[in-house]
N, C-alpha and C positions, 0 to 999 in steps of 0.2 A: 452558266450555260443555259440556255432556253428549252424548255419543254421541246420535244419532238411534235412536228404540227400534224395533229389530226382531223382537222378542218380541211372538208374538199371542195374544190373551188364551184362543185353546183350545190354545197350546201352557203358558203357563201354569195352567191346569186342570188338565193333561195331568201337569205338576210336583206339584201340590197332591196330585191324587188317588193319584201314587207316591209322594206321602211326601218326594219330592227338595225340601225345605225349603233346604239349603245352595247346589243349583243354583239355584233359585228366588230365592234371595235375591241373589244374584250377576249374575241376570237384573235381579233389578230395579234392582240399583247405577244402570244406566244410565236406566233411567228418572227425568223430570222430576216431580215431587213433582204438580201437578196429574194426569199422565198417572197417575200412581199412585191416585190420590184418584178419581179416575174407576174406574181397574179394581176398585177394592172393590165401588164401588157396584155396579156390574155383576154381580160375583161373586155364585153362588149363598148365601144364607145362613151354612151352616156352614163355606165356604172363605172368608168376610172375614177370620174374625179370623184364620185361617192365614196367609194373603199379608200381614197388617198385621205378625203376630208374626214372618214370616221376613227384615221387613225390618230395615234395621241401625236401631239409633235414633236418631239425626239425623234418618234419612230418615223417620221414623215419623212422630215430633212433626211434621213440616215437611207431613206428608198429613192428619193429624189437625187440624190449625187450618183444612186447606179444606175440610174436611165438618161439617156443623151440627151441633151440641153434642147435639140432639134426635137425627139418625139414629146419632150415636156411640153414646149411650145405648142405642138401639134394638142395633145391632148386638150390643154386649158382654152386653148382659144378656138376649136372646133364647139367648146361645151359652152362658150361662152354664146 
């Protein structure tokens, strides 16, 4: 079972917008694959596809099958 997540989503921002993609990603190890798939959504625009890409990919795939194939698209190809 996963640590309880004590990471909050403006301290994650907080990561995004310094670039610490390696802390970042190490944060979110303990996050549960839902809890994940929620903070994208949440995330401003051009930090989704950061926090998606800092994460490891297991945990990628495992967030990406709980958001709709439609806001996927949306995300990637806005950032593109």
């Amino acid at each position: 079972m996963r640590e309880e997540n004590t990471v909050t989503d403006s301290e994650v921002e907080a990561l995004v917008e310094k670039g610490q993609l390696k802390a970042l990603s190490e944060s979110l190890t303990r996050w549960a694959n839902p809890e994940v798939a929620d903070l994208i959504l949440r995330m401003d625009k051009p930090h989704q596809v950061l926090v998606y890409r800092a994460l490891p990919r297991r945990a990628g795939g495992g967030c990406v099958c709980l958001i709709s194939s439609q806001r996927i698209r949306t995300i990637f190809l806005e950032a593109a």
